[in-house]
TIDO-568305 format. One record per residue (C-alpha): residue in three letters; y negated, z negated, x. Coordinates in steps of 0.02 Angstrom, whole numbers, always signed. Layout:
rest = Ala c2 = Y c3 = Z c1 = X
...
This chain:
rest = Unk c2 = -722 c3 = -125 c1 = -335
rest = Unk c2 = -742 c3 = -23 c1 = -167
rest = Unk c2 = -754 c3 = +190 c1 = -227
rest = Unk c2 = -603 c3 = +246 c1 = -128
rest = Unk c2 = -650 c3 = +392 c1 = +13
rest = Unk c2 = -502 c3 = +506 c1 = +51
rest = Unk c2 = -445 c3 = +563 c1 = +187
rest = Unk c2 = -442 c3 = +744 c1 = +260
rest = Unk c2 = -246 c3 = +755 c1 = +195
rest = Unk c2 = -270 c3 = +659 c1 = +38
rest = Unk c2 = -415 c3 = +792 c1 = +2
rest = Unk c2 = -278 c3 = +947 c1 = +27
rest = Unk c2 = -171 c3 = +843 c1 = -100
rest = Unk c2 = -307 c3 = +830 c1 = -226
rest = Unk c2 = -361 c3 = +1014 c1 = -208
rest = Unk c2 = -187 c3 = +1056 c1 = -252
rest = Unk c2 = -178 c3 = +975 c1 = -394
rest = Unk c2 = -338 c3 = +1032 c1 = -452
rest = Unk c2 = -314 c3 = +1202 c1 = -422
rest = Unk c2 = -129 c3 = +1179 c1 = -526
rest = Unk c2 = -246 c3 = +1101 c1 = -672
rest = Unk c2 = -379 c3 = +1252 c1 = -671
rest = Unk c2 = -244 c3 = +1357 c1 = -710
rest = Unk c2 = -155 c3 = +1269 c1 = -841
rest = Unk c2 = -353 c3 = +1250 c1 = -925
rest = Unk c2 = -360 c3 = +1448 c1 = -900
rest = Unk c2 = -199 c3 = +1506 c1 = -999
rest = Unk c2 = -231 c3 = +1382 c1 = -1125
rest = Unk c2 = -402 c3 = +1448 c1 = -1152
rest = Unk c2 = -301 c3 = +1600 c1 = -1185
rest = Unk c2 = -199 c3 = +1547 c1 = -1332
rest = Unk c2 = -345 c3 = +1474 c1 = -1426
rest = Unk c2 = -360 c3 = +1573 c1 = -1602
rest = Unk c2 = -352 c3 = +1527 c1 = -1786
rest = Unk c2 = -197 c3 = +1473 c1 = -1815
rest = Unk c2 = -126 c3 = +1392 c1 = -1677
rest = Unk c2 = -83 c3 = +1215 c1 = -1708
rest = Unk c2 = -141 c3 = +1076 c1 = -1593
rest = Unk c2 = +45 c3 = +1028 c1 = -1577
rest = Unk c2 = +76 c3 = +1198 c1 = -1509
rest = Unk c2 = -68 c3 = +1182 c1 = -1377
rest = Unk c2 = +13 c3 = +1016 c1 = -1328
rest = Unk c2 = +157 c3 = +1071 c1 = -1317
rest = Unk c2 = +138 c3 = +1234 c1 = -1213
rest = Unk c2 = +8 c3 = +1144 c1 = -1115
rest = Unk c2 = +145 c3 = +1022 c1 = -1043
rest = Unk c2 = +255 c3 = +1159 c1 = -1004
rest = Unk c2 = +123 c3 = +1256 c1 = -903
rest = Unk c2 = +118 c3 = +1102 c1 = -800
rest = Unk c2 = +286 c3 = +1071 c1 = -755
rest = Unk c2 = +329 c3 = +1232 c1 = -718
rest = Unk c2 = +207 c3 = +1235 c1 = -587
rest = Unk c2 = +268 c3 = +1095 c1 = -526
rest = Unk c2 = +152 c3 = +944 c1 = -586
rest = Unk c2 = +188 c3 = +802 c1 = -678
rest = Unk c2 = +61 c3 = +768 c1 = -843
rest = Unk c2 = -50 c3 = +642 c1 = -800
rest = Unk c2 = -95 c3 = +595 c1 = -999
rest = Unk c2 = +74 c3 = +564 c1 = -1082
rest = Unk c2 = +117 c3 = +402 c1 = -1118
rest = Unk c2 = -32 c3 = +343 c1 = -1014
rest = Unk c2 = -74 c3 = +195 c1 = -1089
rest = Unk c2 = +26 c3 = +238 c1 = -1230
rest = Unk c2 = -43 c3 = +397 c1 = -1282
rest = Unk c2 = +86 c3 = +510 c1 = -1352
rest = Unk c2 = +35 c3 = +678 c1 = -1287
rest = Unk c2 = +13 c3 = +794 c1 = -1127
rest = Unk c2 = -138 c3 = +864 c1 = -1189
rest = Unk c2 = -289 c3 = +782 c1 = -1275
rest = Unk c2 = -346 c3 = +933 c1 = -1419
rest = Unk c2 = -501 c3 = +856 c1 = -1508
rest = Unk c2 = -569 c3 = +953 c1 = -1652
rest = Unk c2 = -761 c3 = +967 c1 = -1727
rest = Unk c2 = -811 c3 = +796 c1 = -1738
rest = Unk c2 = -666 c3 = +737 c1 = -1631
rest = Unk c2 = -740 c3 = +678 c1 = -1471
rest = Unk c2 = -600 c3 = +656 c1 = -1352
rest = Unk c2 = -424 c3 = +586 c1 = -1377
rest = Unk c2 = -374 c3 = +693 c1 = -1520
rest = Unk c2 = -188 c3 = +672 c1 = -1534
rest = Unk c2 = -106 c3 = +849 c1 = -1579
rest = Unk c2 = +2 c3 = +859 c1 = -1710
rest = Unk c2 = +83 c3 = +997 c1 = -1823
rest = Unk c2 = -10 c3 = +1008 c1 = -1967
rest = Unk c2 = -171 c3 = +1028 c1 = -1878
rest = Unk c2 = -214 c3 = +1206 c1 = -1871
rest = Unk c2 = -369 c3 = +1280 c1 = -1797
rest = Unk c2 = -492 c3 = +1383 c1 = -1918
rest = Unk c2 = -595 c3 = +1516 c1 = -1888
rest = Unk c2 = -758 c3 = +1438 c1 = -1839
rest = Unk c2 = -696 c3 = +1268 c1 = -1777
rest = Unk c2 = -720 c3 = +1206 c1 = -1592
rest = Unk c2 = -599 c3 = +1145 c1 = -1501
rest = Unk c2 = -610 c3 = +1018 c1 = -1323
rest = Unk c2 = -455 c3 = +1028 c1 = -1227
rest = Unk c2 = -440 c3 = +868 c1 = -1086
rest = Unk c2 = -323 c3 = +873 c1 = -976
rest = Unk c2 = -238 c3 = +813 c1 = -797
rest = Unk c2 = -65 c3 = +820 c1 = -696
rest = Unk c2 = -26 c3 = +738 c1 = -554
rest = Unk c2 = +31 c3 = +823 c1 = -408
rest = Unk c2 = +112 c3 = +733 c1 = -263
rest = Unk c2 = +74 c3 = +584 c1 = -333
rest = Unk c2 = -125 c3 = +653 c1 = -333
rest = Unk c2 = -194 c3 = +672 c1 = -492
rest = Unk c2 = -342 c3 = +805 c1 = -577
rest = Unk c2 = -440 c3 = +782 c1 = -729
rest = Unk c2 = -542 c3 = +906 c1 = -828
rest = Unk c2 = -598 c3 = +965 c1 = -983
rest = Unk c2 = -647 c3 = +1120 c1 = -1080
rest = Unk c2 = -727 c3 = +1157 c1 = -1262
rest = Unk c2 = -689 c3 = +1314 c1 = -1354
rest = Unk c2 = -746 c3 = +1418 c1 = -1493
rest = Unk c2 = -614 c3 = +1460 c1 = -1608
rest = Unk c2 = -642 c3 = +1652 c1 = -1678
rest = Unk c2 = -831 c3 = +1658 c1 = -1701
rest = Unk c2 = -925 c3 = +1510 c1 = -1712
rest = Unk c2 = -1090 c3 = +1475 c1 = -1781
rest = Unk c2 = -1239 c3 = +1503 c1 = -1646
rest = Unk c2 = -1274 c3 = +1308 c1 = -1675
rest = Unk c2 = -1093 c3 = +1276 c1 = -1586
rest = Unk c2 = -1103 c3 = +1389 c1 = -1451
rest = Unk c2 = -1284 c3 = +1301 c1 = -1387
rest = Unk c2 = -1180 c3 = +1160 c1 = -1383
rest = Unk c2 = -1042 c3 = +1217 c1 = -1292
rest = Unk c2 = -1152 c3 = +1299 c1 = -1188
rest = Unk c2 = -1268 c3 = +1160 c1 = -1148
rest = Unk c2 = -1122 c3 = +1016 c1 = -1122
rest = Unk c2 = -1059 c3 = +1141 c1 = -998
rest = Unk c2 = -1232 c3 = +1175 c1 = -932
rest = Unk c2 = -1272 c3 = +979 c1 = -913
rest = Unk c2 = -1130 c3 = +953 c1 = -787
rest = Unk c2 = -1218 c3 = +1106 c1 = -665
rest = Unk c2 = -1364 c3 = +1004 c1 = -688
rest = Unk c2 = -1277 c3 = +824 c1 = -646
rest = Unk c2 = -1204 c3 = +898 c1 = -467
rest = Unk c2 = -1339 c3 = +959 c1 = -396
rest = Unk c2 = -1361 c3 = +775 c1 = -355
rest = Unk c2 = -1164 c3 = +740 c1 = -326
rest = Unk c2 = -1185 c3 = +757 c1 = -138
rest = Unk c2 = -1172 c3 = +648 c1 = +1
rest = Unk c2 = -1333 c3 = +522 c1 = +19
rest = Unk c2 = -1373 c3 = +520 c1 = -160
rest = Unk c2 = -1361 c3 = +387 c1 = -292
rest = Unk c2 = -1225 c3 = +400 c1 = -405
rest = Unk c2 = -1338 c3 = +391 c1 = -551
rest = Unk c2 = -1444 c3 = +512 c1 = -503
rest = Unk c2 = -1306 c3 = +617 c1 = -578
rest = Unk c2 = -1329 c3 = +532 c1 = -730
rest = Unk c2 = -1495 c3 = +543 c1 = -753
rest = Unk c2 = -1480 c3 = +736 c1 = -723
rest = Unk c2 = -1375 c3 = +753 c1 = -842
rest = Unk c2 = -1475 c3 = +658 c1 = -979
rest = Unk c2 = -1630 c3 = +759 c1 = -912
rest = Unk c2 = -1543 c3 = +905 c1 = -940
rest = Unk c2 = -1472 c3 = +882 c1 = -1111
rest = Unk c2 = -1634 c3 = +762 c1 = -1189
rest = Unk c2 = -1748 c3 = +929 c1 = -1231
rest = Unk c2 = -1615 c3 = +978 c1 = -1321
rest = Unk c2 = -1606 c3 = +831 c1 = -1456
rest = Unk c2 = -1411 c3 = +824 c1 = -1446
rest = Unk c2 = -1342 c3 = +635 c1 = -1450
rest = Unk c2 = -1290 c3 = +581 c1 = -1265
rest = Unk c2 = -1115 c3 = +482 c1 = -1294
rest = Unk c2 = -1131 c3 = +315 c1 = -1202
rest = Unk c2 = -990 c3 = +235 c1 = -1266
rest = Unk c2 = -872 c3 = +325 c1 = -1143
rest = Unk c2 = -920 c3 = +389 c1 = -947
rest = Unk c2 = -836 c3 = +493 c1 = -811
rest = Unk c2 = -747 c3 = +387 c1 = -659
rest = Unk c2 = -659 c3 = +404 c1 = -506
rest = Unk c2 = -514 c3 = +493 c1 = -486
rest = Unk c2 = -371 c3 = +492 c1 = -361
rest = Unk c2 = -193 c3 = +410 c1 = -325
rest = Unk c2 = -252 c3 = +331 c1 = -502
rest = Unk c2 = -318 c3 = +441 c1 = -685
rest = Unk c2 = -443 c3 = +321 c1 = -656
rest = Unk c2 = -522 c3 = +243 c1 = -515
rest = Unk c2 = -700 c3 = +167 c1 = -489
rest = Unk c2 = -867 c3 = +206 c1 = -522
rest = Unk c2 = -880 c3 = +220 c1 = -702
rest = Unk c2 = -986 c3 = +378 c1 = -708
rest = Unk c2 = -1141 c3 = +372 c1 = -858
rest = Unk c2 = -1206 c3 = +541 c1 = -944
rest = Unk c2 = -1352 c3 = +444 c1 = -987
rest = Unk c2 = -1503 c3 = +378 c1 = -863
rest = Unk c2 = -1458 c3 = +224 c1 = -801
rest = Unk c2 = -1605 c3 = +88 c1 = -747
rest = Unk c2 = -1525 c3 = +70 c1 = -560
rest = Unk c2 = -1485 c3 = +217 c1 = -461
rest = Unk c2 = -1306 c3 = +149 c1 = -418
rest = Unk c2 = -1203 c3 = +156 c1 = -267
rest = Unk c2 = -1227 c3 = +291 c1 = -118
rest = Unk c2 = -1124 c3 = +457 c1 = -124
rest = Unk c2 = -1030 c3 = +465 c1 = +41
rest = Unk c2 = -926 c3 = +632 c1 = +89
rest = Unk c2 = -731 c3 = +608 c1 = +10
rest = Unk c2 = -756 c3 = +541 c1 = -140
rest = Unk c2 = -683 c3 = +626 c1 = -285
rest = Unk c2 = -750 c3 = +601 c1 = -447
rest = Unk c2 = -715 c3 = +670 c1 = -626
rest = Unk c2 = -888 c3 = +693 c1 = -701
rest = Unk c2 = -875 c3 = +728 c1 = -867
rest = Unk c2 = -1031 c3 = +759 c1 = -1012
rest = Unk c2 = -992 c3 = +717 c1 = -1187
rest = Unk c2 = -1122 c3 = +799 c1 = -1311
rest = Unk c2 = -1154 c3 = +772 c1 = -1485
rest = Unk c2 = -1245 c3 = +906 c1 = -1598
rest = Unk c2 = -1324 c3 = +746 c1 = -1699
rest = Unk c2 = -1325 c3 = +557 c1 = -1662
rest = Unk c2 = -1251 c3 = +470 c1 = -1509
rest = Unk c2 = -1157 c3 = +341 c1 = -1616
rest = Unk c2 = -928 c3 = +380 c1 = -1602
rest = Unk c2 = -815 c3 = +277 c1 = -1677
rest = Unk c2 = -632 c3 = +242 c1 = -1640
rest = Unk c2 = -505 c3 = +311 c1 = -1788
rest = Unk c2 = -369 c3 = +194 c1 = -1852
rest = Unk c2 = -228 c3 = +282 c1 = -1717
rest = Unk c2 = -338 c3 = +198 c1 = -1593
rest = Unk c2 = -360 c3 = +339 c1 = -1480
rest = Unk c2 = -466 c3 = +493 c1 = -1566
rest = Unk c2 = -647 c3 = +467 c1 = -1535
rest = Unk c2 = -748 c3 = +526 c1 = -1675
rest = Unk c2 = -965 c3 = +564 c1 = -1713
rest = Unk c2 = -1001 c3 = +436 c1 = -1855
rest = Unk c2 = -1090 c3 = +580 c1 = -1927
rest = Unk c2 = -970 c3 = +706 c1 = -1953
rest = Unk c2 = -1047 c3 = +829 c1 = -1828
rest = Unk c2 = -977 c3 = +932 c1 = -1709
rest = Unk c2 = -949 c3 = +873 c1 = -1507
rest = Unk c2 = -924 c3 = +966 c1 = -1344
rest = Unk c2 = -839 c3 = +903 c1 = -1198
rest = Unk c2 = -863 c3 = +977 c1 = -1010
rest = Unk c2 = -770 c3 = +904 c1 = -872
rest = Unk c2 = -729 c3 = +945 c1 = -691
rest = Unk c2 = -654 c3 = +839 c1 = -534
rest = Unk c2 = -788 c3 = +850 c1 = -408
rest = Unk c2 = -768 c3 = +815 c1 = -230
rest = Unk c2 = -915 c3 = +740 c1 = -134
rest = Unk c2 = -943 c3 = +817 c1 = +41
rest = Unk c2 = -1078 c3 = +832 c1 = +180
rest = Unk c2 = -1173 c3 = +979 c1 = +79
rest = Unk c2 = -1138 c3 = +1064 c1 = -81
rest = Unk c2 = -1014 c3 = +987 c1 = -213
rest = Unk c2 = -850 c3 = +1065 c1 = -208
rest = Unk c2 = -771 c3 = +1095 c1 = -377
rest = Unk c2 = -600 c3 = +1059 c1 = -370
rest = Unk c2 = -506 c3 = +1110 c1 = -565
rest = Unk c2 = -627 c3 = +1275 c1 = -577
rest = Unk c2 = -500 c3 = +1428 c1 = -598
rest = Unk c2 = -543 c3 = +1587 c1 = -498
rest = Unk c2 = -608 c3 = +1677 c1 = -658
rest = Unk c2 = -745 c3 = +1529 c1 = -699
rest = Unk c2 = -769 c3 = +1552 c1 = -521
rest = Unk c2 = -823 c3 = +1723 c1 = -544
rest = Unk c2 = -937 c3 = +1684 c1 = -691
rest = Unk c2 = -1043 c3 = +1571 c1 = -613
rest = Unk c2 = -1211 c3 = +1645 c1 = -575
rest = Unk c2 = -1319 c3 = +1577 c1 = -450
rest = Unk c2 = -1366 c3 = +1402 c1 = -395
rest = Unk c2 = -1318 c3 = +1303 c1 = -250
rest = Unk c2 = -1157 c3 = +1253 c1 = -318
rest = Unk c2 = -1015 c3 = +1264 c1 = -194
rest = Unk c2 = -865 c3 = +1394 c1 = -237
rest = Unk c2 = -748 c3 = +1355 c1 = -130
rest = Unk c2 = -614 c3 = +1510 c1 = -157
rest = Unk c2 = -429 c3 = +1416 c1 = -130
């Protein structure tokens, strides 16, 4: 399937929507202590986003039951909140999210330490986010999209954290999910040419021990098969004639950024 180029309008739609979804990530990155349940992230979560005027992209897609995927220590992605999860002191927490937005939607993730966390956690956190700054500096027009995936997988390798294959990034538009399917790991063909107006969610999922997930029986949350603990970065990223442009940052990550060649496009 053809990767779908937008045009100049479609790309004001999609900044929009981004810029909604870097805000809802922001005040829910506020509310993350001990205590909180992962119902009442959900739940405020899909508030935040209507009353800025989106629509949430993840309920009932597919069938899954929530606005707001909160996934847990070993929980990879697709955590399903519920009541009687509450967050600990010392527990991490991955918070994936989207809304759509004039029928445009945005996709992105975040991973949080909950109180204080073990050093061990926060190198992960810090090197799944790290690992996505690596993969766009080769998300620009006349590269290969799997150069970003091998940049990531260069970037995290040294490291010895597992490299989850068993889910990718992808395309991202008038659909959640559009093509390419988007690899964290090096692939053996360099993939199809970056051209300027493609919008991509590129998205590293990082294991502090083996690679291996497994599904749990609700058929949605992802899981390590060794019990360890799992990061999750994840930004829409529009492709243009230079720099990347990142779409769902909010203007405080913006801020925190240091250096590089990374476009910071203030909205």
């Amino acid at each position: 399937m053809a990767i779908n180029i937008k045009t100049e309008d479609e790309i004001e739609y999609m900044r929009e929507s981004c810029r909604l979804l870097g805000i809802v990530h922001y005040e829910l990155g506020q509310i993350i202590r001990p205590g909180i349940s992962t119902a009442d992230i959900d739940e405020q979560g899909e508030a935040l986003i209507r009353k800025l005027g989106g629509i949430p992209n993840f309920l009932n897609y597919n069938g899954y039951p929530a606005s707001i995927c909160v996934s847990v220590n070993d929980e990879v992605v697709h955590g399903i909140p519920t009541k009687d999860r509450i967050l600990q002191e010392g527990d991490i927490v991955s918070l994936d999210a989207g809304l759509i937005y004039r029928g445009y939607h945005s996709d992105a993730a975040r991973t949080y330490g909950v109180g204080e966390i073990s050093p061990e956690a926060a190198k992960l956190i810090e090197v799944t986010r790290d690992s996505f700054f690596a993969g766009i500096t080769k998300a620009r027009a006349g590269c290969r999209l799997h150069d970003i995936s091998a940049a990531i997988d260069d970037y995290v390798t040294p490291y010895g954290y597992g490299i989850v294959e068993d889910l990718c990034g992808h395309g991202i538009g008038t659909h959640l999910h559009e093509s390419p399917n988007i690899p964290n790991f090096r692939q053996r063909r360099r993939g199809p040419k970056l051209k300027k107006g493609m919008t991509l969610a590129i998205e590293p999922m990082i294991n502090m021990g083996t690679e291996e997930v497994e599904w749990l029986d609700d058929d949605w949350t992802v899981v390590t098969c060794d019990g360890m603990y799992s990061a999750h970065y994840e930004n829409t990223v529009l492709i243009t004639d230079s720099e990347p442009e990142i779409l769902t940052l909010h203007e405080e990550e913006r801020k925190k950024l240091q250096g590089g060649n990374i476009c910071q496009r203030q909205m």
